[in-house]
mmCIF file of the protein (N, C-alpha, C, O) and its ligand, coordinates in Angstrom:
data_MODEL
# 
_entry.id   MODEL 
# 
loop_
_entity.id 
_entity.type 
_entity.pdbx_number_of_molecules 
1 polymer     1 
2 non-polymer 1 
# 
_entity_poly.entity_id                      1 
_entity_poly.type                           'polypeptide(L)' 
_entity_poly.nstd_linkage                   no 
_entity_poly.nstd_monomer                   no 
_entity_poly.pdbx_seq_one_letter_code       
;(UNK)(UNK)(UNK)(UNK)(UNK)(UNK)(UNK)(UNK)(UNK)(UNK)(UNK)(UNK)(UNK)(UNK)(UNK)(UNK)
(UNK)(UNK)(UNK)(UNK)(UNK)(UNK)(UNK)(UNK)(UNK)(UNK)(UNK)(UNK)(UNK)(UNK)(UNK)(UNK)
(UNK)(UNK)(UNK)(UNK)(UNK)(UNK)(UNK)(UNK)(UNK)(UNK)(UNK)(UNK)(UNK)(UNK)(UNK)(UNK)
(UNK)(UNK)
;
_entity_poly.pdbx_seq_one_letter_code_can   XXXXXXXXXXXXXXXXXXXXXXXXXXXXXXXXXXXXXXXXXXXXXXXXXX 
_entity_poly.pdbx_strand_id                 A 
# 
loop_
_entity_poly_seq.entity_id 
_entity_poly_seq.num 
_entity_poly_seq.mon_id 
_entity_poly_seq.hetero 
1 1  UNK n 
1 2  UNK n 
1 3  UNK n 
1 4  UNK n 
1 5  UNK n 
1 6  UNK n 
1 7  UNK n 
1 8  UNK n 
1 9  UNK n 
1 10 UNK n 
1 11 UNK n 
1 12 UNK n 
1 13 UNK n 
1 14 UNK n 
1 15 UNK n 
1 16 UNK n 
1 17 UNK n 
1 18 UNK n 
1 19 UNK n 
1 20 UNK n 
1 21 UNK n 
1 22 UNK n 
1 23 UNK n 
1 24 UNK n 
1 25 UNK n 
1 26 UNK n 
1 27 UNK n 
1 28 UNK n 
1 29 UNK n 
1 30 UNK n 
1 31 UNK n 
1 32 UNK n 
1 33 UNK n 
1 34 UNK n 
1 35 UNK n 
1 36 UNK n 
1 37 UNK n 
1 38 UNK n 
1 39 UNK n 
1 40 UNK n 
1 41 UNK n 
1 42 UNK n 
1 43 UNK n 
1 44 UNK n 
1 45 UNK n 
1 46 UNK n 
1 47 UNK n 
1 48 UNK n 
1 49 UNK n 
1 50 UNK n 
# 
loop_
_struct_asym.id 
_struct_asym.entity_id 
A 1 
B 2 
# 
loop_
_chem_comp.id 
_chem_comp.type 
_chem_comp.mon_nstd_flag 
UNK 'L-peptide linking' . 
ZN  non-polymer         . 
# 
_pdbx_entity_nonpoly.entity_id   2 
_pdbx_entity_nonpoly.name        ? 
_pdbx_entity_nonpoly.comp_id     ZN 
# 
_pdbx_nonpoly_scheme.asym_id         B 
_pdbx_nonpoly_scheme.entity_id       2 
_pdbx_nonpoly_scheme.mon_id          ZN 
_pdbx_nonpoly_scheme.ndb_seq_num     1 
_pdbx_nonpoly_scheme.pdb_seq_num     101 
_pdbx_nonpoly_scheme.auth_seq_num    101 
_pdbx_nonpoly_scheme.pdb_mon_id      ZN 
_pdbx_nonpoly_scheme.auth_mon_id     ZN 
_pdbx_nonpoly_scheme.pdb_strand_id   A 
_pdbx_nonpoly_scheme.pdb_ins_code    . 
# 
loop_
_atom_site.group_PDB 
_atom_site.id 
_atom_site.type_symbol 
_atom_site.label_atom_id 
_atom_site.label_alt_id 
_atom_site.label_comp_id 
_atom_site.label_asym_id 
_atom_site.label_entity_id 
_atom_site.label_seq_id 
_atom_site.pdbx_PDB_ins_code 
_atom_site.Cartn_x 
_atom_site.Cartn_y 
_atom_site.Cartn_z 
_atom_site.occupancy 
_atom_site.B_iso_or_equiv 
_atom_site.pdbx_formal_charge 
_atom_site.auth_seq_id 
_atom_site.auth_comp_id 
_atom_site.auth_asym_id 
_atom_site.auth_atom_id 
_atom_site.pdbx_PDB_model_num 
ATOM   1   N  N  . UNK A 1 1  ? 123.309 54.336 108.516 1.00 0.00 ? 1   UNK A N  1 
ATOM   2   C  CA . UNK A 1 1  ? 122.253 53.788 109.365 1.00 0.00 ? 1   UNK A CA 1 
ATOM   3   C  C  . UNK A 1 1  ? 122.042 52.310 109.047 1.00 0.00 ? 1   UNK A C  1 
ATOM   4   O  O  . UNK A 1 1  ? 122.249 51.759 107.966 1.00 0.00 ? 1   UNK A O  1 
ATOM   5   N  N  . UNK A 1 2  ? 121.534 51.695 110.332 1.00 0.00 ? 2   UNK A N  1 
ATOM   6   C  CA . UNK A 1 2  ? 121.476 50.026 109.638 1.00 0.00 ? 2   UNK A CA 1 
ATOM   7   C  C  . UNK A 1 2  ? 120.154 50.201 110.548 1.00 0.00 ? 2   UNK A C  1 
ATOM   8   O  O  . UNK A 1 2  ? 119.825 51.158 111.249 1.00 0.00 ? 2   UNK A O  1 
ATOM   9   N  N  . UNK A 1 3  ? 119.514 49.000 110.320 1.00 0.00 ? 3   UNK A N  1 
ATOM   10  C  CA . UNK A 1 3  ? 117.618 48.518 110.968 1.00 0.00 ? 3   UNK A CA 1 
ATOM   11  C  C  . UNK A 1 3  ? 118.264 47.362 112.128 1.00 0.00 ? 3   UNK A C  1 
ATOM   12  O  O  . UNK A 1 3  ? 118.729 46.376 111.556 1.00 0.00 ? 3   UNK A O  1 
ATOM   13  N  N  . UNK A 1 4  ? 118.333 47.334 113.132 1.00 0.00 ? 4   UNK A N  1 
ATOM   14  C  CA . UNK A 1 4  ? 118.983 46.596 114.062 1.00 0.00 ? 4   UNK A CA 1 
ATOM   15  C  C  . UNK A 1 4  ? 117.339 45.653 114.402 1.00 0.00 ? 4   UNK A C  1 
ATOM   16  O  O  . UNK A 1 4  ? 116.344 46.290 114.750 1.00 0.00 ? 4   UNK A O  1 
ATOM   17  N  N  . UNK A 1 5  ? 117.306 44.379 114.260 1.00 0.00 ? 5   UNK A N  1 
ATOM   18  C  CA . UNK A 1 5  ? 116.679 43.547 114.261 1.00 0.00 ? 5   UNK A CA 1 
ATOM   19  C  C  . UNK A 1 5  ? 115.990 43.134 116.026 1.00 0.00 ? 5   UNK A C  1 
ATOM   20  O  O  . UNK A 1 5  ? 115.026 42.497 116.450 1.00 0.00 ? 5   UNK A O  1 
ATOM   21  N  N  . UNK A 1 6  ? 116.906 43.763 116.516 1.00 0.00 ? 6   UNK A N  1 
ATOM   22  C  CA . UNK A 1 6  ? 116.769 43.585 118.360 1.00 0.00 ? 6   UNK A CA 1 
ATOM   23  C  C  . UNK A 1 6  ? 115.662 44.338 118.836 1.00 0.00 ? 6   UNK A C  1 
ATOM   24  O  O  . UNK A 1 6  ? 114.582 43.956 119.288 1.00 0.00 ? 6   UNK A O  1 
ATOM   25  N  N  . UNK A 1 7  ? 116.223 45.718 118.614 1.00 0.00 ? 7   UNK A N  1 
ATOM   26  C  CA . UNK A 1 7  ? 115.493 47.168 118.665 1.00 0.00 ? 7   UNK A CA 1 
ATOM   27  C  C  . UNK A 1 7  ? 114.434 47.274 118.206 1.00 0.00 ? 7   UNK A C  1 
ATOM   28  O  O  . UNK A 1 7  ? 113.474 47.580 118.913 1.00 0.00 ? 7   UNK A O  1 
ATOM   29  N  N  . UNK A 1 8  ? 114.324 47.045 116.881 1.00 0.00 ? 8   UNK A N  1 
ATOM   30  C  CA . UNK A 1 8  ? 113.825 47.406 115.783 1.00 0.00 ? 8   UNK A CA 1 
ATOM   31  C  C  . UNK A 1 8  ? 113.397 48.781 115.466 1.00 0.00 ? 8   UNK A C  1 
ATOM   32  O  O  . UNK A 1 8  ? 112.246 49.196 115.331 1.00 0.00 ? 8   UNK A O  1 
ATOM   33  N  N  . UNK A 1 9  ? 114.512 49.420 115.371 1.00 0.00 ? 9   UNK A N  1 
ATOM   34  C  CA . UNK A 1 9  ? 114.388 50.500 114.837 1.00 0.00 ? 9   UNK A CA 1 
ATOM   35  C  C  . UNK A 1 9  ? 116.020 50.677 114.600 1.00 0.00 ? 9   UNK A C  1 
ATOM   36  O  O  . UNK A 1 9  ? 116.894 49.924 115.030 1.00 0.00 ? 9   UNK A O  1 
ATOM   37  N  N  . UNK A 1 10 ? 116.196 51.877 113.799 1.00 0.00 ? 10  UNK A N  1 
ATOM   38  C  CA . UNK A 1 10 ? 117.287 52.281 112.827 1.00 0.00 ? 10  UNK A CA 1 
ATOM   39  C  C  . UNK A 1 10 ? 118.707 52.872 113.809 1.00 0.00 ? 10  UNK A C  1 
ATOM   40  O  O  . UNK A 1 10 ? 118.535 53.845 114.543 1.00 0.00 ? 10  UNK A O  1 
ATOM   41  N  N  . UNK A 1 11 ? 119.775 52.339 113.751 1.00 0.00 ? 11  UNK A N  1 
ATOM   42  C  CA . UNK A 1 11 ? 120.723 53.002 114.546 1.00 0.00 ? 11  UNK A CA 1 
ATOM   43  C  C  . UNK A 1 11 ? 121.820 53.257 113.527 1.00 0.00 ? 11  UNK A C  1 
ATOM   44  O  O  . UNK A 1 11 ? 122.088 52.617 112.510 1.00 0.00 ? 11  UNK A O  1 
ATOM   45  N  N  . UNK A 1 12 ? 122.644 54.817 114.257 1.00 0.00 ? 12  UNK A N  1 
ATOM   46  C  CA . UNK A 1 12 ? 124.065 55.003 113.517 1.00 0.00 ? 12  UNK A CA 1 
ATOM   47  C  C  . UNK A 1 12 ? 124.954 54.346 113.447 1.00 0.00 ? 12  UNK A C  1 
ATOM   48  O  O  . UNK A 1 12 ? 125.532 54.176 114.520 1.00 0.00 ? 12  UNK A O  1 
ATOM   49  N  N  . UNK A 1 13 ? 125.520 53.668 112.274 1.00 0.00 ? 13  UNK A N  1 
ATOM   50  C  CA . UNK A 1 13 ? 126.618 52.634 112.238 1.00 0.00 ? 13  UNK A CA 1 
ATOM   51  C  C  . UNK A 1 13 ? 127.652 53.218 112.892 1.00 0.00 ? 13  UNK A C  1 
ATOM   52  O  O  . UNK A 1 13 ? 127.503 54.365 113.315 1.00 0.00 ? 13  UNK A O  1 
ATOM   53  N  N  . UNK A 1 14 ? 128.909 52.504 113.090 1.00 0.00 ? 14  UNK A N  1 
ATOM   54  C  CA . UNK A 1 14 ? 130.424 52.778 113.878 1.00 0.00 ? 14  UNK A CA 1 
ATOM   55  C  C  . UNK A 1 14 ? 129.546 52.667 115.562 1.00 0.00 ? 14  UNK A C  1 
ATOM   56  O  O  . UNK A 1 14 ? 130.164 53.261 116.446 1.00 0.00 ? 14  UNK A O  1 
ATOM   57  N  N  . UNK A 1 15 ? 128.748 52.253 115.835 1.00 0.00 ? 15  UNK A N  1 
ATOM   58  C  CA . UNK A 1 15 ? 128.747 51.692 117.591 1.00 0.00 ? 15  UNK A CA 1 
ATOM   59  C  C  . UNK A 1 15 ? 129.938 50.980 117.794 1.00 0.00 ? 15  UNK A C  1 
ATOM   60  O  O  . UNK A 1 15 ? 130.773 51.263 116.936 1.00 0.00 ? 15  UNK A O  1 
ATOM   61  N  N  . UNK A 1 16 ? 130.368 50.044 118.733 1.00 0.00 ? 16  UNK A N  1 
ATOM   62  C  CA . UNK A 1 16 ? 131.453 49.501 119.034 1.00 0.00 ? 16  UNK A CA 1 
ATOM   63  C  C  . UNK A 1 16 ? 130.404 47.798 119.288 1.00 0.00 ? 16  UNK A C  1 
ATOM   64  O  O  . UNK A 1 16 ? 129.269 47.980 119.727 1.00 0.00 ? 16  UNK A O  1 
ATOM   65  N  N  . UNK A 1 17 ? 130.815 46.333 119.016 1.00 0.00 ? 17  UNK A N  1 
ATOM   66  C  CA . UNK A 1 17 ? 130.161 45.296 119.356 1.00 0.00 ? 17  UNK A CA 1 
ATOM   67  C  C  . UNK A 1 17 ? 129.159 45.620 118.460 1.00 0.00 ? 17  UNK A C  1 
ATOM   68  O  O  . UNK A 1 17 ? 128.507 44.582 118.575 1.00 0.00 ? 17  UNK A O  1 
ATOM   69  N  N  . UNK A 1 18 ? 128.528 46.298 117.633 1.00 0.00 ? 18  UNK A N  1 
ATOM   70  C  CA . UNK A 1 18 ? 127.308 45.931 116.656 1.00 0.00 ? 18  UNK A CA 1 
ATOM   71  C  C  . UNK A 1 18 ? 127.753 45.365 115.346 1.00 0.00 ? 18  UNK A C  1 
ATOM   72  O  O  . UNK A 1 18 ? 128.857 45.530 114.829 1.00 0.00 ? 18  UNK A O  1 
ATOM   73  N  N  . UNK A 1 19 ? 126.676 44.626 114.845 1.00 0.00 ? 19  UNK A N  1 
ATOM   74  C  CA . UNK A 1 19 ? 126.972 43.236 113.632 1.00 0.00 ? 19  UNK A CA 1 
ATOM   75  C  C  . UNK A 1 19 ? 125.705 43.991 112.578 1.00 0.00 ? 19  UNK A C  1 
ATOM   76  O  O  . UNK A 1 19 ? 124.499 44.129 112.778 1.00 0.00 ? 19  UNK A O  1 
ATOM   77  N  N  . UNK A 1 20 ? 126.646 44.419 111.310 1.00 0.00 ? 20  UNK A N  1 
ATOM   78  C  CA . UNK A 1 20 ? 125.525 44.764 110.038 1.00 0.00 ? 20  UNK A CA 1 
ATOM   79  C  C  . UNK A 1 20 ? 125.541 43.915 109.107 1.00 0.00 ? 20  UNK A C  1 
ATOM   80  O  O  . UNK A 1 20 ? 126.487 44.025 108.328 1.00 0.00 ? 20  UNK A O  1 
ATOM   81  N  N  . UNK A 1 21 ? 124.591 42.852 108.862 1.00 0.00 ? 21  UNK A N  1 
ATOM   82  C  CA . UNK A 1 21 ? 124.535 42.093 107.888 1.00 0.00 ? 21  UNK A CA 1 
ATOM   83  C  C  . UNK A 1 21 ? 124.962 42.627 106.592 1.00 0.00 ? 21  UNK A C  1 
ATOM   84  O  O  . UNK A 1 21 ? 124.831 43.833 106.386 1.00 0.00 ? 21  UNK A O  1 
ATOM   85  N  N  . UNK A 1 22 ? 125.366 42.001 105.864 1.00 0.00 ? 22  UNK A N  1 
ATOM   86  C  CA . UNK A 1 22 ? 125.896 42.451 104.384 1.00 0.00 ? 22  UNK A CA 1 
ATOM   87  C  C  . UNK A 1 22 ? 124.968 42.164 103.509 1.00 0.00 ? 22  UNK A C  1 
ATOM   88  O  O  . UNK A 1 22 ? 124.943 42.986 102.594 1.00 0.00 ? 22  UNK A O  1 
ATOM   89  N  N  . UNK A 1 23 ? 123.875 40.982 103.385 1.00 0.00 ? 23  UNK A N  1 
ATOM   90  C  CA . UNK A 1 23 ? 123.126 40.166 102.663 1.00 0.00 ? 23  UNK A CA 1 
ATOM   91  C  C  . UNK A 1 23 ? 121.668 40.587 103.187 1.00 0.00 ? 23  UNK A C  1 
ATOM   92  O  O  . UNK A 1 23 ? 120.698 40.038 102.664 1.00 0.00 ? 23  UNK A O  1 
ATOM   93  N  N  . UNK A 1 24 ? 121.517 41.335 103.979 1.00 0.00 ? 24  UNK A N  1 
ATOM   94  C  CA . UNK A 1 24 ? 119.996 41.642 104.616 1.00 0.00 ? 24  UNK A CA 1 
ATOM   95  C  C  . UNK A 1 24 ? 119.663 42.887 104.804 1.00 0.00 ? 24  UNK A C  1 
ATOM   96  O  O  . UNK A 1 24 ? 120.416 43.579 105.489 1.00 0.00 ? 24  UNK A O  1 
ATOM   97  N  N  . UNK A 1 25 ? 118.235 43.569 104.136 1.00 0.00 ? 25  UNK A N  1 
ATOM   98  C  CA . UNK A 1 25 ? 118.010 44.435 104.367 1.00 0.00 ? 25  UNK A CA 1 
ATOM   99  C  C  . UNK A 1 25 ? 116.554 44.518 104.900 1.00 0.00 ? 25  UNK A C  1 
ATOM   100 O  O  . UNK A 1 25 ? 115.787 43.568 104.749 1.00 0.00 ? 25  UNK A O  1 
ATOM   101 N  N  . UNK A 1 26 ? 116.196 45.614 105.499 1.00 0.00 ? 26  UNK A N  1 
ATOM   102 C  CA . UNK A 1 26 ? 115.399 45.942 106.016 1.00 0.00 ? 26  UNK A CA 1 
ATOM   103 C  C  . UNK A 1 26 ? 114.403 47.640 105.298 1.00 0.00 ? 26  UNK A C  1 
ATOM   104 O  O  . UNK A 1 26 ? 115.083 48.648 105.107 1.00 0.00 ? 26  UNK A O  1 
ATOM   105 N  N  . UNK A 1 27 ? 112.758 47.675 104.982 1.00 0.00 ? 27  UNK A N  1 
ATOM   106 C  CA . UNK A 1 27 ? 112.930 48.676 104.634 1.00 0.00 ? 27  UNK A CA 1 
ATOM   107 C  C  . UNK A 1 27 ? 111.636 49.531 105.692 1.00 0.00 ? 27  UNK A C  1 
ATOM   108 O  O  . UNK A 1 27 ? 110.643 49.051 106.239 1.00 0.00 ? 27  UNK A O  1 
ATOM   109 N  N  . UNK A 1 28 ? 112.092 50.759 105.674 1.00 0.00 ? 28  UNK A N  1 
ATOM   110 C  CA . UNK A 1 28 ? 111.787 51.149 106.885 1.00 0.00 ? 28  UNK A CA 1 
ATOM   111 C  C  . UNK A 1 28 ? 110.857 52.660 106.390 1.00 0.00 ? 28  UNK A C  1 
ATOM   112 O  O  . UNK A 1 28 ? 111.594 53.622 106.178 1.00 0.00 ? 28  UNK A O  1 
ATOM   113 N  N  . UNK A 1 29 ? 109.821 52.835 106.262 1.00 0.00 ? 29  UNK A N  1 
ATOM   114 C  CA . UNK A 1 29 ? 108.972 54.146 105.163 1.00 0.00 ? 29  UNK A CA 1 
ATOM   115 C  C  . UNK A 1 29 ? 109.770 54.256 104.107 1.00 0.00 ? 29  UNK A C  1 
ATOM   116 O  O  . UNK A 1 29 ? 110.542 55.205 103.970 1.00 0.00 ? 29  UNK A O  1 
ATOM   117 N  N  . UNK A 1 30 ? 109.643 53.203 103.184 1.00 0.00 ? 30  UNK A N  1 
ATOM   118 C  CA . UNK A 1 30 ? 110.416 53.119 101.994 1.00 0.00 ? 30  UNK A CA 1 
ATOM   119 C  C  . UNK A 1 30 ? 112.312 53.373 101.719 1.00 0.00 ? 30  UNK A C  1 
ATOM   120 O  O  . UNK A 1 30 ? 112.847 53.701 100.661 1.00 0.00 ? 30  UNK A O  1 
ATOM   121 N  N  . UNK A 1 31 ? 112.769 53.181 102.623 1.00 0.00 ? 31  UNK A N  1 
ATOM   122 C  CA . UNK A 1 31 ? 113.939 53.876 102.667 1.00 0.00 ? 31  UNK A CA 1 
ATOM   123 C  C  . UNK A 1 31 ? 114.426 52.128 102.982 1.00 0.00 ? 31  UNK A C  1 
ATOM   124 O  O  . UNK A 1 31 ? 113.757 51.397 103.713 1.00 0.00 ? 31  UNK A O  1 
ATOM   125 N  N  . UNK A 1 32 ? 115.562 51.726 102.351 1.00 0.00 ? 32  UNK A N  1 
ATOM   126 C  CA . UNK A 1 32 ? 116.357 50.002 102.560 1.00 0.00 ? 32  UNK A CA 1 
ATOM   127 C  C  . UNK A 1 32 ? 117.125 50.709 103.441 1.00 0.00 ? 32  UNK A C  1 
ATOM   128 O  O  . UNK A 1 32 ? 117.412 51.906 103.416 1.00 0.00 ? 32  UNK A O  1 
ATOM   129 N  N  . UNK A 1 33 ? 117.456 49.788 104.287 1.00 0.00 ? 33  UNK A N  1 
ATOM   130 C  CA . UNK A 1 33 ? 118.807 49.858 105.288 1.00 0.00 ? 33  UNK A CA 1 
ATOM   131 C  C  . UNK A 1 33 ? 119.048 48.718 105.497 1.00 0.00 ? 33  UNK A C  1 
ATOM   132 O  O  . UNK A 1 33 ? 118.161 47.885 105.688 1.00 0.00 ? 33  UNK A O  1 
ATOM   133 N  N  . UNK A 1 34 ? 120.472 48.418 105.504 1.00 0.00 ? 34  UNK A N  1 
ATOM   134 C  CA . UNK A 1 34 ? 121.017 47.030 106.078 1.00 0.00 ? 34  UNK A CA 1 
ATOM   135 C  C  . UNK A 1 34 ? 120.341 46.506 107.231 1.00 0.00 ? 34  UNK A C  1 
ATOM   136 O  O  . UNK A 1 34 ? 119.689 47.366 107.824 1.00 0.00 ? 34  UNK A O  1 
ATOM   137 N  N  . UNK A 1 35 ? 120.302 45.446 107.689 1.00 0.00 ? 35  UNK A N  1 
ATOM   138 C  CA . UNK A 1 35 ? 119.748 44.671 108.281 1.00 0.00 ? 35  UNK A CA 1 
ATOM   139 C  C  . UNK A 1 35 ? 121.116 44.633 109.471 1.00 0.00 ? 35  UNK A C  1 
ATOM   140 O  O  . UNK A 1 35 ? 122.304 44.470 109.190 1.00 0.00 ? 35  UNK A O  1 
ATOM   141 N  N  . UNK A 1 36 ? 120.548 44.826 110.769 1.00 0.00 ? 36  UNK A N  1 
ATOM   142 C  CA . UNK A 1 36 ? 121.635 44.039 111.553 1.00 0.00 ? 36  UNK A CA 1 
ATOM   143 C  C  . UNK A 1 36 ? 121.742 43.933 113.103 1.00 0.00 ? 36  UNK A C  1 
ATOM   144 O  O  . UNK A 1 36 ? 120.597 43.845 113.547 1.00 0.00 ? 36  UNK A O  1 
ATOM   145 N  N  . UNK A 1 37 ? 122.312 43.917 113.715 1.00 0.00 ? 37  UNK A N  1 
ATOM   146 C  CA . UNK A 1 37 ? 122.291 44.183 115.749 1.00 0.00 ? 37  UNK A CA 1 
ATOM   147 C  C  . UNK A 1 37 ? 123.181 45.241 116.173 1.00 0.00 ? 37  UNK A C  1 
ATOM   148 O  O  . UNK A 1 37 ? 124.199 45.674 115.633 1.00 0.00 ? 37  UNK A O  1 
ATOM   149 N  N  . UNK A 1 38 ? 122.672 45.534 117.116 1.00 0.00 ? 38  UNK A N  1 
ATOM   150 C  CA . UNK A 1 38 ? 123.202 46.234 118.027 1.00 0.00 ? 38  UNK A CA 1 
ATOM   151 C  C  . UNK A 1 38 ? 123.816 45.395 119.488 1.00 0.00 ? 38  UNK A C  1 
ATOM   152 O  O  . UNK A 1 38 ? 123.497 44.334 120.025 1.00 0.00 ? 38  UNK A O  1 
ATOM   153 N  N  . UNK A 1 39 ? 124.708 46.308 119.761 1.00 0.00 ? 39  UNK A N  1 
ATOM   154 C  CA . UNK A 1 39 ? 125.603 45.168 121.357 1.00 0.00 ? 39  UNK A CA 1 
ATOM   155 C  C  . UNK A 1 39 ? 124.566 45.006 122.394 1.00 0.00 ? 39  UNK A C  1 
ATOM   156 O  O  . UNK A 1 39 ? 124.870 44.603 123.516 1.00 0.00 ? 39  UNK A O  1 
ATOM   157 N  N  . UNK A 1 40 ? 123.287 45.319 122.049 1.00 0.00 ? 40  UNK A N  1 
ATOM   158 C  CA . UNK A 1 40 ? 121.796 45.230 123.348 1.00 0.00 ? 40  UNK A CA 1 
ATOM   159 C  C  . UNK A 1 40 ? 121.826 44.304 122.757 1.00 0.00 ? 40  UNK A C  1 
ATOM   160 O  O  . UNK A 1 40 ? 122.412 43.681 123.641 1.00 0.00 ? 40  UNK A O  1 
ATOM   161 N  N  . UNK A 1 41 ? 121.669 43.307 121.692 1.00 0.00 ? 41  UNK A N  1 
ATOM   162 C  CA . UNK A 1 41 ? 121.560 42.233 121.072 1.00 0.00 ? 41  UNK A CA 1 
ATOM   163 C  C  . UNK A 1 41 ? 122.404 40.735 121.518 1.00 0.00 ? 41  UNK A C  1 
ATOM   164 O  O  . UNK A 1 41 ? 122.189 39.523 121.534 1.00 0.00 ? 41  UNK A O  1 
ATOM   165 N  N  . UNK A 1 42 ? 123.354 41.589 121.814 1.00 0.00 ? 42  UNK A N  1 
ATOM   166 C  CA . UNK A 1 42 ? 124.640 40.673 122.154 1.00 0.00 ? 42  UNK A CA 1 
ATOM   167 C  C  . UNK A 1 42 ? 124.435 40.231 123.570 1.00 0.00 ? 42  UNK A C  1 
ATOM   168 O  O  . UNK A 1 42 ? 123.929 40.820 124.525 1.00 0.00 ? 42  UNK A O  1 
ATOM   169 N  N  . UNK A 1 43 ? 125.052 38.835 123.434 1.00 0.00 ? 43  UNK A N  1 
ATOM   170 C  CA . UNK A 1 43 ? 125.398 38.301 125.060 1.00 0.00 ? 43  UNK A CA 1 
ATOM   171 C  C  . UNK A 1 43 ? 126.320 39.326 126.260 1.00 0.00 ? 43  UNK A C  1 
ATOM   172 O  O  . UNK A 1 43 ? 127.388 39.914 126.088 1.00 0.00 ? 43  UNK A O  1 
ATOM   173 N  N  . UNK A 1 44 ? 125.376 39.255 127.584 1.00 0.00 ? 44  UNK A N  1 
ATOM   174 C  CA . UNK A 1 44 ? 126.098 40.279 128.263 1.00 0.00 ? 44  UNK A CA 1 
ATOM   175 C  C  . UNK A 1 44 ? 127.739 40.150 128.752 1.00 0.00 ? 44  UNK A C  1 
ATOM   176 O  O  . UNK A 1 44 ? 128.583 40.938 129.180 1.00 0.00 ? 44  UNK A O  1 
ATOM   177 N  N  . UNK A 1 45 ? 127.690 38.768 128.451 1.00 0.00 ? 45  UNK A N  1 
ATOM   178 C  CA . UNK A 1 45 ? 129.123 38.304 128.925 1.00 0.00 ? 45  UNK A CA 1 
ATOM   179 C  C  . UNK A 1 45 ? 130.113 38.765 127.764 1.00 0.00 ? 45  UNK A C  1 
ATOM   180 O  O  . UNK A 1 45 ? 131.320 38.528 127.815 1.00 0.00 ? 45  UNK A O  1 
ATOM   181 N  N  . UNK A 1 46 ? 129.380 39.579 126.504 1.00 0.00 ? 46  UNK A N  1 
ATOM   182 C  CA . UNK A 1 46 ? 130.645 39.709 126.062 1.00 0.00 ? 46  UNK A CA 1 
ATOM   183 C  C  . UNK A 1 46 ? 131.258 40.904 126.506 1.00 0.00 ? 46  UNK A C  1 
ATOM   184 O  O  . UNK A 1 46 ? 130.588 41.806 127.009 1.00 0.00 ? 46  UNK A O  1 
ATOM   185 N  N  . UNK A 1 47 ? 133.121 41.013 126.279 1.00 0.00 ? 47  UNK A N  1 
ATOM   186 C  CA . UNK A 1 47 ? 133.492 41.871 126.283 1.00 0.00 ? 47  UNK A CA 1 
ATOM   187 C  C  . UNK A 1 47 ? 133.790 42.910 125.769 1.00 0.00 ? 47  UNK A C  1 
ATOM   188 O  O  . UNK A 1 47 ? 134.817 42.833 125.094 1.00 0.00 ? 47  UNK A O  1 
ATOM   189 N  N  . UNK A 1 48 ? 133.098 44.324 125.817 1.00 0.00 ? 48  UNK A N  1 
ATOM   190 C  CA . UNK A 1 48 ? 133.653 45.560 125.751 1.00 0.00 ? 48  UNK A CA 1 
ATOM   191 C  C  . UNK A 1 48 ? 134.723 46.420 125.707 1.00 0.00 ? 48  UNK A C  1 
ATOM   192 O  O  . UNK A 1 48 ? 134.766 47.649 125.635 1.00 0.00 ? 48  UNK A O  1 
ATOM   193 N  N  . UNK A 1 49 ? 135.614 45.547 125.763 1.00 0.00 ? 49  UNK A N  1 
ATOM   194 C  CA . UNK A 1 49 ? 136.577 46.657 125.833 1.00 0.00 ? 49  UNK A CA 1 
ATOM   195 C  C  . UNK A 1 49 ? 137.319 46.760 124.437 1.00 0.00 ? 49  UNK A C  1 
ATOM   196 O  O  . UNK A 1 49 ? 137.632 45.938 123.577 1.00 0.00 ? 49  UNK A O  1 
ATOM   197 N  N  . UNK A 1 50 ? 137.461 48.101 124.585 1.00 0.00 ? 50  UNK A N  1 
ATOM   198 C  CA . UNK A 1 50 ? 138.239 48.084 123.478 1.00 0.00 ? 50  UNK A CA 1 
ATOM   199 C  C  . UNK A 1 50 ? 137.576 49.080 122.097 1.00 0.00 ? 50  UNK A C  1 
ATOM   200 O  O  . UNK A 1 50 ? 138.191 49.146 121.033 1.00 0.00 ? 50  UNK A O  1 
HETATM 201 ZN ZN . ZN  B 2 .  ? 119.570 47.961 118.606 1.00 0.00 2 101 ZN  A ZN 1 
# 
């Protein structure tokens, strides 16, 4: 699980286009989770495929 900064709330890592900070965490009812985005985060122009 990572804390997606967009959302703000907790999503399952392996999405496709999401970015988990390595250096940032987030803690969420005491529980740390990486810090990071989800592809709702991302510019719509990027591409998906793949
Ligand atoms: Zn998100």
């Amino acid at each position: 699980m990572y804390y997606c900064l967009f959302c703000k709330t907790t999503h399952p890592k392996g999405a496709a286009g999401e970015i988990v900070f390595k250096t940032g965490f987030h803690f969420v009812q005491s529980v740390r989770y990486s810090a990071g985005l989800c592809k709702a985060a991302l510019p719509t122009n990027a591409n998906m495929a793949g």
